[in-house]
Every structure is written in structure tokens, then in C-alpha cells.
C-alpha positions in Angstrom: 41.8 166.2 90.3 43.0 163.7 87.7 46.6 164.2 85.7 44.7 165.9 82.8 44.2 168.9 85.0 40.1 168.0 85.8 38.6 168.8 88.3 35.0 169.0 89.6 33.7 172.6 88.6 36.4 172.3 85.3 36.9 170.0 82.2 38.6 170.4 79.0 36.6 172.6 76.3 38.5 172.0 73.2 41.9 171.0 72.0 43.8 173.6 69.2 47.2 172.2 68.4 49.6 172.7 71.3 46.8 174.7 73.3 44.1 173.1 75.5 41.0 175.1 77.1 39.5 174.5 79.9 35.6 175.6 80.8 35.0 176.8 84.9 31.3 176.2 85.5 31.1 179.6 88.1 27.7 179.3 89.4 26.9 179.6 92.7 27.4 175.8 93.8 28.3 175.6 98.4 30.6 172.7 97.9 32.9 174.1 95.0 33.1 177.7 96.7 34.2 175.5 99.8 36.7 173.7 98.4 38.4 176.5 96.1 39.4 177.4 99.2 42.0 175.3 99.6 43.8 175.6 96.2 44.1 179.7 97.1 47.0 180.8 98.7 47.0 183.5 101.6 46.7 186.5 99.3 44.3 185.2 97.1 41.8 184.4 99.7 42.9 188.0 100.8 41.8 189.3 97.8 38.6 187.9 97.5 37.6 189.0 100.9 37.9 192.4 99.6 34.9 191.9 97.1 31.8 193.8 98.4 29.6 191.2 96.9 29.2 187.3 96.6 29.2 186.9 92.9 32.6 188.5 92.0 34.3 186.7 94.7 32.4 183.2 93.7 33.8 183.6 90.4 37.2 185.0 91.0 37.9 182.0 93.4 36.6 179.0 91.2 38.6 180.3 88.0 42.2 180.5 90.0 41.8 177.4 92.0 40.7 175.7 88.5 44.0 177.8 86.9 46.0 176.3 90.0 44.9 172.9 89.3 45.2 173.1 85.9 48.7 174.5 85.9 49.9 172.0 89.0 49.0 168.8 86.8 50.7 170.5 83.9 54.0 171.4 85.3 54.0 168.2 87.2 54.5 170.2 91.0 52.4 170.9 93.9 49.9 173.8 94.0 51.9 175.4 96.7 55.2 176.0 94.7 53.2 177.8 92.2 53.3 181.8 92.4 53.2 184.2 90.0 54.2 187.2 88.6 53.4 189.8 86.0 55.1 191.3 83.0 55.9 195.1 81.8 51.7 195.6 81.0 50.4 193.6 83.8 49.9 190.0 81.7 50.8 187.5 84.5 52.9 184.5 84.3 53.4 181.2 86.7 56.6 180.6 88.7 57.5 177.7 90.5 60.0 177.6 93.4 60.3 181.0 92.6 61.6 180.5 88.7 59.8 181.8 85.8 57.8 178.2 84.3 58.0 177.2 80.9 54.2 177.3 80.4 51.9 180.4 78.7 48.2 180.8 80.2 45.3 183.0 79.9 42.2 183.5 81.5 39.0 185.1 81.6 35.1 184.8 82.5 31.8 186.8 82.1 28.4 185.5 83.7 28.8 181.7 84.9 31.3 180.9 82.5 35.2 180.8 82.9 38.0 179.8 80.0 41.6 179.0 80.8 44.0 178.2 78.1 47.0 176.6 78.3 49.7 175.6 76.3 53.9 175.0 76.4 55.2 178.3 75.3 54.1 181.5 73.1 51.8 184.3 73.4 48.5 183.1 74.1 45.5 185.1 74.6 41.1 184.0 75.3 38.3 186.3 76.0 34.8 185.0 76.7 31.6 187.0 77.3 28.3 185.5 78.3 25.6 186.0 75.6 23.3 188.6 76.5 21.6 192.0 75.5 24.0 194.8 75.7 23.1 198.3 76.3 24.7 200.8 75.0 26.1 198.8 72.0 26.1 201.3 68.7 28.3 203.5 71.1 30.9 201.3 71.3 30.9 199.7 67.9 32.2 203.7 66.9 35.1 203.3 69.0 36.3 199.3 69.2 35.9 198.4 65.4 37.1 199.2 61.7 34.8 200.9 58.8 34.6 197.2 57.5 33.7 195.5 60.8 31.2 198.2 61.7 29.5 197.7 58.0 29.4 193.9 58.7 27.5 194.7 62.0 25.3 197.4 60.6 23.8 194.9 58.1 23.0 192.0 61.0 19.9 192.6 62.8 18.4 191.4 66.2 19.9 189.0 68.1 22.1 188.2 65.3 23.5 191.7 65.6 24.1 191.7 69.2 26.0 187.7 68.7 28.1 189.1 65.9 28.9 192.0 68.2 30.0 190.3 71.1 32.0 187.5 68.4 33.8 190.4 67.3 34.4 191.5 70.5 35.9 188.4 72.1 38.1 187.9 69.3 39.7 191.5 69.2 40.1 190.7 73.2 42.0 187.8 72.6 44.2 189.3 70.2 45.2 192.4 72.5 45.3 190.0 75.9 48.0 187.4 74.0 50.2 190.6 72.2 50.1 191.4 76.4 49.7 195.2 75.8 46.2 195.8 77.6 44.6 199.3 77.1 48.4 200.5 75.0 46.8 198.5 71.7 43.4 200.0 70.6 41.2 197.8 68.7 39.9 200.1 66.1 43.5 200.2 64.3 43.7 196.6 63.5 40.9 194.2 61.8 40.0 191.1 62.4 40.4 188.5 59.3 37.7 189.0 56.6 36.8 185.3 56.2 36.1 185.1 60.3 34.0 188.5 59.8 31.9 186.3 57.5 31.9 183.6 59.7 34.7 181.4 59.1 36.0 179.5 62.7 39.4 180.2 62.2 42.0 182.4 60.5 45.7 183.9 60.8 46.1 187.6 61.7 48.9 189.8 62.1 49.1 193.1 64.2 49.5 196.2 61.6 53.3 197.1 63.1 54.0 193.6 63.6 53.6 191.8 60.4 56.6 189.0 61.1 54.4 187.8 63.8 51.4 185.6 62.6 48.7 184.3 65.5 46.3 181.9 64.7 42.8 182.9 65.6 40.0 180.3 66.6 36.3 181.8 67.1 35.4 178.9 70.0 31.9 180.1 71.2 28.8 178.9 71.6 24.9 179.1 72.3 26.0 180.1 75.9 28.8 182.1 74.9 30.8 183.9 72.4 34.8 183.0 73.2 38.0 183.5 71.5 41.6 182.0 71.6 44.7 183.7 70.0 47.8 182.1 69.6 51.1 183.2 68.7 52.6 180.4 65.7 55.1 178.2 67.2 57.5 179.5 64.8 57.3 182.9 66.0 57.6 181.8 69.7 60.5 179.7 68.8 62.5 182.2 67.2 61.2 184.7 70.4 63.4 182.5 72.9 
């Protein structure tokens, strides 16, 4: 691992201000699985025991040894001071020595493809998901997106249809996983800014009963993937402390 945080299965993915991302290659791959090992401490290599089968536990293994990594070159400390706890909603956080760090991450991965994002302070939130056909996808439209957004979806066809869908998707994810309120926000009451519904990378948003707090939204997918990252504005976390 070098200072940057890189490591063999990880490298940085893109850069967006104060906030860095980080792409975990999770395909099956002997030596990396082997050496994750290491960075996991007794109940994370616990854990993935308990998966039933090899691809869950590949994946959940390669994306916290690359967050340990990641997060030991960043807070300047050894991988085994690092713990970490969770807040009201589950949404965990890093502690070293046992004291809450001053550092915001997020994770997530679909398929062979993991995202960590990192950066000093703030809410911070990514979603990825593996392009692919999805069954089943006009049922959920109904119940995870607005008149507009469903419109905007209705008029895309093919495989332009299901990309826009899973765009959408990822970006409403990253949203709800930075405000840190899991399944208590539903993503049908708020929408997702009308230039990035017409394909504009990036735009500011604010949650409906939150409109003091603004997050800047960046649509950071690709052929391989669609991906998110949402992040609170510094002012915001500032005045937050």
C-alpha cells in the first residue's frame, strides 16, 4: 500500500473537491482474497465465514480490507487501531484508539465493482450498481420515483431505459445513504435535480424538510457501471460541528 491509500485490488476513481473515490476490483482473483485476510480483524473474518456462498464473502472482504487501507493511510495510524461504530440508523463511522475519527466514508458494491468515498468531514453518501438487465423494473419505478422522474423514464427506451433507471437509482441511494436515514427516507417524496434528469453530471439538491442543507450531487458512472456520490456542502458541515 502506498500513502495515497493504493493498494493492489484498489486505486483512486475520481477526485470531487474534498472527497476522493476509490474503485475495489471484486472479482474472484486467489491472491487478493488471501491477503484481505490480513487487513480484517477477528470479527470481520467472523462475519464472512457466515456467508453460505463464495461470492458475497469474496466481495465483502476485498471492499473492507480496501476501506481499512484506505482509511489507515488517511488518518495516518495502523489498521489495527481502527474500529468502528454506527450511528442512530445504522450508518457506520471509524474510531481509532477507541475515539470517534474526524473522517466521513461510505461504501458500496454490486457485481465486481466496489466504491469507497472518503473525505475530511460532512455527510457523504455513494451507491453503485453494476449495469445489467433488471427484472421486475416498471414495478419499482411506481414506488422509488416522482411523476416527473417516471415520465423521463417512460420516454427512454431499451437499454437506454434500463441505464437511466439504474442512474436514477444510484443517485437517489446516495442521497438517502449520506442524509444516514436508510429505509426512514423514501425516495418517491423527493426528486432528483431536473438538469441531472436530462443528463447533466452534476447538480445541488436539497431534501424537501431540509432545505438549509444543500449536497452536491455528482452522477460518476460508467460503461460498467452507473454510480453516485452525494455530499453534504462544507458550509453546512461546518456550521453542523
Amino acid at each position: 500500500m502506498t500513502e495515497s491509500g493504493t493498494g493492489s485490488w484498489w486505486q483512486p476513481y475520481r477526485r470531487l473537491g474534498d472527497t476522493t473515490v476509490f474503485h475495489v476490483d471484486l472479482r474472484p482473483h486467489a491472491d487478493h482474497e488471501a491477503d484481505s485476510l490480513a487487513w480484517l480483524d477477528g470479527a470481520e473474518r467472523r462475519r464472512r465465514q457466515r456467508f453460505q456462498v463464495p461470492g458475497p464473502a469474496r466481495r465483502y472482504a476485498l471492499c473492507r480490507a480496501a476501506l481499512r487501507a484506505v482509511l489507515a493511510a488517511r488518518l495516518a495510524c495502523c489498521n489495527e487501531k481502527i474500529t468502528f461504530g454506527a450511528g442512530d440508523h445504522g450508518k457506520p463511522f471509524a474510531m481509532v484508539d477507541g475515539v470517534r475519527a474526524e473522517i466521513s466514508f461510505n461504501v458500496s458494491h454490486s457485481g465486481d465493482h466496489g466504491l469507497i468515498a472518503v473525505r475530511p468531514m460532512g455527510g457523504l453518501g455513494i451507491d453503485v450498481e453494476q449495469r445489467q438487465p433488471r427484472r421486475h423494473m416498471d414495478l419499482v419505478t411506481g414506488t422509488v420515483f416522482t411523476e416527473t422522474e417516471q415520465a423521463a423514464l417512460i420516454n427512454a427506451e431499451g437499454t437506454d431505459r434500463t441505464d437511466l433507471f439504474l442512474d436514477f437509482w444510484t443517485m437517489k441511494e446516495a442521497l438517502i445513504k449520506g442524509l444516514g436515514t436508510g429505509l426512514y427516507t423514501d425516495p418517491a417524496t423527493f426528486e432528483l435535480p431536473t438538469e441531472m434528469q436530462r443528463g447533466a453530471k452534476r447538480g445541488a439538491f436539497r431534501f424537501p424538510d431540509l432545505p438549509t442543507v444543500t449536497w452536491q450531487l455528482d452522477n460518476i458512472g460508467n460503461e460498467a457501471y452507473a454510480a453516485a456520490v452525494a455530499c453534504e456542502s462544507i458550509a453546512t458541515a461546518r456550521r453542523a460541528r
